[in-house]
C-alpha positions as CSV (number, residue, x, y, z in Angstrom):
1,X,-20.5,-54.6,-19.9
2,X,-17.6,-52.3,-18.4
3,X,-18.1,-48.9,-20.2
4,X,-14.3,-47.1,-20.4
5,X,-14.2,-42.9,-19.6
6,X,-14.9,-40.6,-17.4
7,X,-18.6,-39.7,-15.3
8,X,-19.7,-36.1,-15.7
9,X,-19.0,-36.0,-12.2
10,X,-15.4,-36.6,-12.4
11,X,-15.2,-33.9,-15.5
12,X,-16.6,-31.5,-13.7
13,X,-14.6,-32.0,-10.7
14,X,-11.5,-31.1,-13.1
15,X,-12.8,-28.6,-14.4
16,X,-13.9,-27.3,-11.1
17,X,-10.0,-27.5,-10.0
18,X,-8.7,-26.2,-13.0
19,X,-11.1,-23.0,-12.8
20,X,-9.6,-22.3,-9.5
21,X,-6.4,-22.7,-10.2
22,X,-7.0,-20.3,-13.4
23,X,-8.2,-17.9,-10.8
24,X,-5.5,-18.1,-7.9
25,X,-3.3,-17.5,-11.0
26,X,-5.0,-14.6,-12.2
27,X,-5.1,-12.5,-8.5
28,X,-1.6,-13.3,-8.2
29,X,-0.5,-11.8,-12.0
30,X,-2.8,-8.4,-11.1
31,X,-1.0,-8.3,-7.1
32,X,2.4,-8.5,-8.8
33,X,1.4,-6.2,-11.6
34,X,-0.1,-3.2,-9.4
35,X,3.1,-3.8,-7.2
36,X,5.4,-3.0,-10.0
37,X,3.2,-0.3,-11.1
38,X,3.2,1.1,-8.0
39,X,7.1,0.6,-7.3
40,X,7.5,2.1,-11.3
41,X,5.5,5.6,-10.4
42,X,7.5,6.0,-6.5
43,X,11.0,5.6,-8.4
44,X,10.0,8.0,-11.0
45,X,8.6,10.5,-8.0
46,X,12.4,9.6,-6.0
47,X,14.3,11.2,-9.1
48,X,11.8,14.2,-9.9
49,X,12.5,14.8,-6.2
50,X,16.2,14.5,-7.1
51,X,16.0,16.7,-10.2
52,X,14.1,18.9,-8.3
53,X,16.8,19.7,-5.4
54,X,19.4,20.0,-8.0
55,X,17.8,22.6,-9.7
56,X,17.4,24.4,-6.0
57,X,21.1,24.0,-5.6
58,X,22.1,25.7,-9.3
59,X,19.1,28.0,-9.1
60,X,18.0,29.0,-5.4
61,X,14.4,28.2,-6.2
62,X,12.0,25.5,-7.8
63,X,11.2,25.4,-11.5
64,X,7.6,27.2,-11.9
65,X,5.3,25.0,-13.6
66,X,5.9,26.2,-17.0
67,X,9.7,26.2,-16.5
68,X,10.3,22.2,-16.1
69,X,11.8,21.2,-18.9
70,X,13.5,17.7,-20.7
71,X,16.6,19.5,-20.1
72,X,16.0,18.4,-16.4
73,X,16.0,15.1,-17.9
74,X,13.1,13.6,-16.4
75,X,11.9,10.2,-17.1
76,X,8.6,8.8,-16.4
77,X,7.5,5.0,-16.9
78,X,4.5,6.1,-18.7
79,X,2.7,2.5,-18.8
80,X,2.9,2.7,-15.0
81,X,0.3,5.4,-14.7
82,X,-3.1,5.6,-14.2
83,X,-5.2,8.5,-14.7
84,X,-7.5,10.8,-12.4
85,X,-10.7,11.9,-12.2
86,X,-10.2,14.6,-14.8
87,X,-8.0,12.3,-17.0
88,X,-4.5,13.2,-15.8
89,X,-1.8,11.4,-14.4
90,X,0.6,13.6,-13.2
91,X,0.0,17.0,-11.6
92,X,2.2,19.8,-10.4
93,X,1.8,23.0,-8.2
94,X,4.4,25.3,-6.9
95,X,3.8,27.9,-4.0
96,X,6.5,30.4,-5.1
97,X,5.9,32.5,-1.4
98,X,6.9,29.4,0.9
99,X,9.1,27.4,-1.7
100,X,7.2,23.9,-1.9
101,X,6.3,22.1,-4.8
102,X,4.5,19.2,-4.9
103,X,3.8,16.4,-7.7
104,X,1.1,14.0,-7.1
105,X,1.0,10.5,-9.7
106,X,-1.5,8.2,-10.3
107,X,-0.4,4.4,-10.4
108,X,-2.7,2.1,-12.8
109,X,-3.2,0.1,-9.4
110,X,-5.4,3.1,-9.0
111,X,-2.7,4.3,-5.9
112,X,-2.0,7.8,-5.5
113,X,1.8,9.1,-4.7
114,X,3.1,12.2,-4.3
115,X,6.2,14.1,-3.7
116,X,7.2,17.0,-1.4
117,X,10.8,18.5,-0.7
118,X,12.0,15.6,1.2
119,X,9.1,12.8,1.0
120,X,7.6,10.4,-1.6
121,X,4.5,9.3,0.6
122,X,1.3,7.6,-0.7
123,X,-1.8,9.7,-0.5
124,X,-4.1,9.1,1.4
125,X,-6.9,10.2,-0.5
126,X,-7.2,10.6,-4.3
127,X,-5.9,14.3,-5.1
128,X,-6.9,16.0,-8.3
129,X,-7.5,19.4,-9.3
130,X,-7.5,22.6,-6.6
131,X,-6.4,19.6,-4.2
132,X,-3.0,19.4,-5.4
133,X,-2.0,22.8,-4.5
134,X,-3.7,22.8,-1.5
135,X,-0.9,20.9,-0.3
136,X,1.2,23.6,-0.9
137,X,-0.5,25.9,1.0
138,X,-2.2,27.3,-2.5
139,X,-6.7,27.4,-1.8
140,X,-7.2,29.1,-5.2
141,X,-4.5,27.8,-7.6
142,X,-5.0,24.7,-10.4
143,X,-2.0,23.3,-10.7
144,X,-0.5,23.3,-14.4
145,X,-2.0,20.6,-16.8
146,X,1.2,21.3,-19.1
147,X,-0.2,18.1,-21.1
148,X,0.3,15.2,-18.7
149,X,-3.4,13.8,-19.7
150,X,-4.5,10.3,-20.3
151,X,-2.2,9.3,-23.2
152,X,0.1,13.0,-24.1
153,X,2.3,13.5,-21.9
154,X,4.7,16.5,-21.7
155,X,8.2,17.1,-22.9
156,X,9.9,17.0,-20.0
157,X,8.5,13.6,-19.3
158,X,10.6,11.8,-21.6
């Protein structure tokens, strides 16, 4: 008697192929994902950088923390960002004496960027709290929430 169908054998061979196709599939969405993410957060740090010499020109200084406004017109890709350790995803610290801001973003790849006069560079290690305005020279200085935590994000942001 011939017996039509398939063995278990053979079904769990497809399977077996489909599951790893299913998972090739999957790294590949996340990898192209983080790298827009990522892309996303260092174009919106390129134009604060922008903003931020412009201002310099018109002004012949930085905007202190509290000072950035939307009238800067700023605009973040918000779904880009992650958030820190203490639930923020963007930070920024001044040093009024030497002139240097800084802004350091998280991406939701987890990646952490930042921008100096002049640089948008990945960091190299995850900076949050009295870190960011150490790299401005600042040891005893939390740079200004000013609402950028997980979910409200400030004015000037939009």
């Amino acid at each position: 008697m011939k017996r039509n169908g398939f063995t278990i054998v053979e079904l769990l061979i497809v399977i077996l192929v489909i599951s790893i196709l299913a998972a090739i599939t999957v790294v590949a969405y996340n990898g192209v994902q983080n790298q827009a993410n990522d892309s996303a957060v260092q174009n919106d740090l390129k134009n604060f950088g922008k903003k931020m010499e412009l201002f310099k020109v018109d002004n012949e200084t930085y905007p202190a923390a509290g000072d950035i406004t939307a009238s800067l017109g700023l605009r973040f890709a918000k779904q880009a960002y992650g958030t820190d350790f203490q639930g923020r995803n963007v930070r920024y610290c001044i040093n009024s004496s030497t002139g240097e801001y800084v802004l350091v973003a998280n991406s939701k790849s987890g990646n952490y960027y930042l921008v100096k006069p002049g640089a948008v560079v990945e960091a190299t290690v995850s900076t949050y709290g009295w870190g960011v305005c150490n790299l401005v020279g600042l040891s005893s200085t939390n740079p200004n929430p000013n609402g950028y935590s997980a979910g409200v994000w400030a004015a000037w942001t939009n």
